[in-house]
N, C-alpha and C positions, 0 to 999 in steps of 0.2 A: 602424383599430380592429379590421377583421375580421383584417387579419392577426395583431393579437397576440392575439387569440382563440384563432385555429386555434395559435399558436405555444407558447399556455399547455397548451391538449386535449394537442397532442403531448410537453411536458415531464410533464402530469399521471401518466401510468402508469408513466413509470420512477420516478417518487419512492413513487408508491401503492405500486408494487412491493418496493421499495427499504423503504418500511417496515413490511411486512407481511411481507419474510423476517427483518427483525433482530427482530420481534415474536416470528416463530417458532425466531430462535436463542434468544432470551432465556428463552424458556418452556421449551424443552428442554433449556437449562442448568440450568436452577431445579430442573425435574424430578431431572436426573441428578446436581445438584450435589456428593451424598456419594459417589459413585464418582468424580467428576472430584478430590474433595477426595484421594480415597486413591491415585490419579492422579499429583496433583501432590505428596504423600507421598512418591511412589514413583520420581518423575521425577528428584530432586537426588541419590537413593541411589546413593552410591560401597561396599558393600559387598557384594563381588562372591559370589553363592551360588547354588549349582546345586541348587533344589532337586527336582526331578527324581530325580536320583544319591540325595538323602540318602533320600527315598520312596523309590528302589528298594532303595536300603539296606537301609530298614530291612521291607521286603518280603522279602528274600533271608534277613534274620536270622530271620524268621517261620519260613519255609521249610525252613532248617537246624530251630529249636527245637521245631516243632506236633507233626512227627514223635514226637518225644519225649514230649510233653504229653499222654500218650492217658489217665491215670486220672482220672476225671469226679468225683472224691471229694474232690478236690486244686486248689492253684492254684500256679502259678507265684509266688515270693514275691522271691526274691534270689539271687543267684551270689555264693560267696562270693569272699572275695582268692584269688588264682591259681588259681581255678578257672572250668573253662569252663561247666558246666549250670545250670539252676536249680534249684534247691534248692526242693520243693512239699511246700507245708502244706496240712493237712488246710483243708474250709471248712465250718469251725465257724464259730458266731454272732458268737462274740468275735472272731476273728479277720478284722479292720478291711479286707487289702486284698486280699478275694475278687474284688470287681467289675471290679477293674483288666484285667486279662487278656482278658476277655470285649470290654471299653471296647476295648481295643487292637486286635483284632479288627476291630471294628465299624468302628472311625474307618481302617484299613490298606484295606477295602470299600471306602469313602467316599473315599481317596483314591484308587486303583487301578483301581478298577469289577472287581475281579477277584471275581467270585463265590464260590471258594471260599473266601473270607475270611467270606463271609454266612454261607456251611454253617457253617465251623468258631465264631462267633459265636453260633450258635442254639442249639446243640450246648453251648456252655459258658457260656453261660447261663441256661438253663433245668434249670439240676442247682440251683440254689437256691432256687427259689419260694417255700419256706416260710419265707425270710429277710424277708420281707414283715412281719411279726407281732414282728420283735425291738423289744422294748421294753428292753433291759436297756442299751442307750449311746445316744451320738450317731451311732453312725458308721454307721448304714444306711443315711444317703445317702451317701455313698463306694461304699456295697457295690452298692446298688440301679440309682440311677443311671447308674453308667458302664454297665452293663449293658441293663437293660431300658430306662432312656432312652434311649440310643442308638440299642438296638431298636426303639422305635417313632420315634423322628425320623429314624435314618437307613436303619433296613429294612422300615420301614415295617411291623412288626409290631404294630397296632394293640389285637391282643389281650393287650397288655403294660399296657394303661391300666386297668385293676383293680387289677394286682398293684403300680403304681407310687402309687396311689392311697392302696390301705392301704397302702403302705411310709410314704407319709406322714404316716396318721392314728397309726401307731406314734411316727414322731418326734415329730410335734406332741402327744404325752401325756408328754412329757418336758419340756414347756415350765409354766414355774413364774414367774405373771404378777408374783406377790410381789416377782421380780426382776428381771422383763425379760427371759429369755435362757431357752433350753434348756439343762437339764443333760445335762453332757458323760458323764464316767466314771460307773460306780458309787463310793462309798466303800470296797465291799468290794475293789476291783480296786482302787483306792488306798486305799490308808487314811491316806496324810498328810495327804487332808483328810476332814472328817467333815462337813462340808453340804454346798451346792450348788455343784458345781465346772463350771466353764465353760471352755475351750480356745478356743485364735483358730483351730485347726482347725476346727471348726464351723461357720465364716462359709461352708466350700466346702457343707455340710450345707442349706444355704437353698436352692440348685438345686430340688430335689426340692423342696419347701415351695412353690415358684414356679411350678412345672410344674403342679402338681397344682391350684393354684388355679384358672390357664386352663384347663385340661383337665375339669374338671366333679368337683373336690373340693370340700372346702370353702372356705371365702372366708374363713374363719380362718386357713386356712393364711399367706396373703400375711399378712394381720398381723401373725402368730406372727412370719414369718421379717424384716418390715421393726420391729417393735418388737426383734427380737434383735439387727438390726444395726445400729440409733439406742442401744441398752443398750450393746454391745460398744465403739461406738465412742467413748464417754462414759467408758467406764472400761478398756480394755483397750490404751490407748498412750498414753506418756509425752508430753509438750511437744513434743521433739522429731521424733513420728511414729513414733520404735520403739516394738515390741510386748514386752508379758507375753506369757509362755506360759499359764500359768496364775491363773486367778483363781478365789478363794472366797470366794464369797457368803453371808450368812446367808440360809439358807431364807423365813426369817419375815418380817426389816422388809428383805431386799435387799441390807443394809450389806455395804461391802466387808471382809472378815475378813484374805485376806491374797492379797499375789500373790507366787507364785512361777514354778519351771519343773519340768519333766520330762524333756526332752529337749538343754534347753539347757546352757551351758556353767554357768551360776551363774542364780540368782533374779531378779538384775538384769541378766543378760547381756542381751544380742539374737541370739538363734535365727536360724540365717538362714531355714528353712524357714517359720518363722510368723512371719517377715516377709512371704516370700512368698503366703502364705496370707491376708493381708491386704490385698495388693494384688489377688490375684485375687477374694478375697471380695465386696472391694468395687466392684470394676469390672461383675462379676455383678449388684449390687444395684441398680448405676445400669441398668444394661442393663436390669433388670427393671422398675425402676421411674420411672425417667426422674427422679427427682427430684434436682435439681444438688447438693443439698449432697453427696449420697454419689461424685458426681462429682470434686467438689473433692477429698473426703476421699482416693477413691483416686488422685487424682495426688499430693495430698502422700506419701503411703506412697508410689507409685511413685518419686518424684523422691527422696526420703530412699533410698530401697532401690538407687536407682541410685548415688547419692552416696558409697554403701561399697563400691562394688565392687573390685576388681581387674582388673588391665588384661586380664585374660582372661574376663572378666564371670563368673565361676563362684565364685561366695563361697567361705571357710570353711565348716564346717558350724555355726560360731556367728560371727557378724563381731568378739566381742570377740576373739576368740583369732588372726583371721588374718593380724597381722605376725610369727607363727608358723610360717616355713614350713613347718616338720614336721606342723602341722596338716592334720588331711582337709579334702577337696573335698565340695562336696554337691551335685552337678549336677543332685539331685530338684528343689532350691529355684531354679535358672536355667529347668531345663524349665517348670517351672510361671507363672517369670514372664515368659517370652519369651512363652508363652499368652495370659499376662491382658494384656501389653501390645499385642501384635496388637490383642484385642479393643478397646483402649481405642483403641487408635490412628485406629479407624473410629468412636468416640463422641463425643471432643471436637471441639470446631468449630473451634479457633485452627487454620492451616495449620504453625504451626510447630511446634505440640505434634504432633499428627499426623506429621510429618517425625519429630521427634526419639523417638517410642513406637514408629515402625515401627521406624528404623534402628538404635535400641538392641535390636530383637526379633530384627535379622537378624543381626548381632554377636554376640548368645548363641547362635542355633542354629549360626552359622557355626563359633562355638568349641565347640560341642556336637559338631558332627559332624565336626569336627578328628581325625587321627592321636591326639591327645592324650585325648578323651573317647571317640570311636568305637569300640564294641565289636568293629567289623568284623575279621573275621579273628583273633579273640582269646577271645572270648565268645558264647552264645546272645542276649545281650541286643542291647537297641540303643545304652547308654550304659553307661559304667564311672565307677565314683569319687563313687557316692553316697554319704550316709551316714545312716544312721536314728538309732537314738539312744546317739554314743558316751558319753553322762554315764550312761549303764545296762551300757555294756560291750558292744553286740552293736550289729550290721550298722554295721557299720567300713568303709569304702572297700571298698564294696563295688556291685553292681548291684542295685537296687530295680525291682521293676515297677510302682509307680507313677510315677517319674522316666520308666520308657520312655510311660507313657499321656499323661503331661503335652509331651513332647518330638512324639511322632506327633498330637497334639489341634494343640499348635502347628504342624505343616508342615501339615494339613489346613487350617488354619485359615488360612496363608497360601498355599496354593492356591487358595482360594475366593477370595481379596482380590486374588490377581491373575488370574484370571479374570474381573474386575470391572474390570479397566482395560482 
């Protein structure tokens, strides 16, 4: 008897042992679980990309263009066909993609740790402060955000939280509860419609709305921007998941008046950019707000938006038109969703969605920063072969700088992801 006493004591502490470390794997799996998830994302990827090369890429194109970019009155907007500079617009109120360049900046800092990426960011923008107080569109979160957000999350410029604050309270007096949504344009800037017109551009406009909420705005804000995007999603996509460009609303009872486009190839087309716009809007909302249905909603848009592509992931600049080869390229609308699907890729819980969100994200930057879209050695930019809006006639395959903000946001954005593994 005594000896199987002493024979049990001596088995007793390898097993105590024994389950007091798998106690402590298990717990330290649980903790790390969404880095192991994006881990095991990133562990079956057969698409081979250097992203390293494509950052310093696009750090060298900086390089060559800042030079150039010295009137503080101005922004960088577009290069046009066979040309190499960019083409800068004054930054007036109206003019929607002031922010971008400043954003670019900010996010080349963030990836780099090169500081004079911060100077030349502070520098461009803080030439617009008074852009704070636009009430006349929707698009001051475009203008604001890339900029002064940026600036306080990633230069930690904390004295930007005022002016990012009323940028908010500007957007949010454009919200008209009658219908749900923020109005977009004015009628006098369009006049084909004459009440309240809404854009799936917009849903990127809720950023700002979100921020401001945490950050010690109002707590209306989040509402504004999660009732616009329960409103949008009710009425601004067909059965199949494709988007309206435009929608108009009656002011008064909300009723839908009519949908059409602006940018797109026809009324009922599908825009590829506000397609895009819709996946990244809403991958944003869930992010923001954790609530699953806008979860689901952005994979369905995601997986529809995937299901048109081309074997070079770079759409049309409308999907109905792209068995058209003579059609343009729109590389704005790939930058942007190679972005939102990064982000989603580390939101959803299935391991397979995750696999398949990273790997369709490195596929598009792979072909982004291909001979084929790479401005390298050809242009100031960082991509070629965008296109804004040719149903208007202008910026035709050509270089945007928001396409380059959305392309550098996405390699930032998979830096940090794989830093995490």
């Amino acid at each position: 008897m005594d000896n199987n006493l002493n024979l049990l004591k001596e088995l007793r502490f390898p097993f105590k042992k024994l389950f007091f470390t798998g106690l402590l794997v298990f717990i330290i799996s649980c903790k790390n679980s969404k880095t192991q998830q994006i881990a095991l994302a990133t562990s079956d990827n057969n698409v081979s990309l250097d992203l390293d090369k494509l950052i310093n890429d696009c750090e060298s194109q900086l390089e060559i263009a800042a030079p150039k970019l010295t009137d503080l009155t101005k922004h960088p907007r577009l290069i046009e066909t066979n040309e190499t500079e960019w083409k800068q617009v004054p930054n007036d109120k109206l003019i929607w993609t002031s922010g971008f360049y400043p954003g670019i900046l900010w996010y080349t800092y963030e990836a780099t740790g090169n500081e004079r990426w911060k100077e030349e960011a502070i520098k461009r923008t803080e030439v617009f402060e008074d852009f704070k107080n636009i009430t006349e569109h929707h698009d001051i979160g475009f203008m604001m955000f890339p900029a002064y957000g940026l600036g306080y999350e990633i230069g930690g410029k904390k004295e930007y939280k005022d002016i990012l604050i009323t940028s908010a309270n500007s957007l949010a007096s454009r919200y008209n509860p009658k219908v749900g949504t923020i109005r977009s344009w004015s009628n006098k800037m369009h006049p084909r419609w004459q009440q309240h017109i809404t854009i799936i551009d917009n849903m990127l406009n809720l950023e700002l709305l979100f921020w401001s909420a945490k950050h010690g705005g109002s707590k209306s804000h989040y509402d504004i921007a999660v009732k616009h995007a329960e409103t949008t999603m009710k009425n601004h996509f067909r059965p199949d998941y494709t988007s309206w460009h435009v929608i108009e609303y009656d002011s008064i009872s909300g009723a839908i008046l009519n949908r059409h486009t602006k940018q797109g190839y026809a009324d009922n087309s599908r825009w590829s950019r506000g397609q895009a716009w819709g996946v990244y809007g809403y991958t944003l909302v869930y992010k923001e707000t954790k609530d699953k249905k806008f979860l689901d909603f952005a994979q369905k848009l995601a997986d529809k938006y995937l299901s048109l592509l081309p074997e070079d992931m770079v759409p049309a600049w409308d999907f109905d038109v792209q068995n058209d080869p003579k059609e343009e390229k729109d590389a704005s609308a790939a930058a942007v969703v190679a972005s939102a699907l990064l982000d989603l890729s580390t939101l959803v819980d299935n391991k397979e969605d995750q696999e398949r969100y990273y790997n369709e994200a490195l596929k598009m930057l792979k072909s982004l920063g291909s001979e084929k879209y790479s401005a390298v050695g050809k242009a100031d930019s960082f991509l070629l072969h965008s296109t804004g809006a040719k149903s208007l006639g202008h910026e035709i395959d050509v270089a945007l700088i928001y396409a380059d903000y959305y392309y550098i946001e996405a390699l930032d954005r998979l830096k940090k992801i794989q830093e995490k593994i």
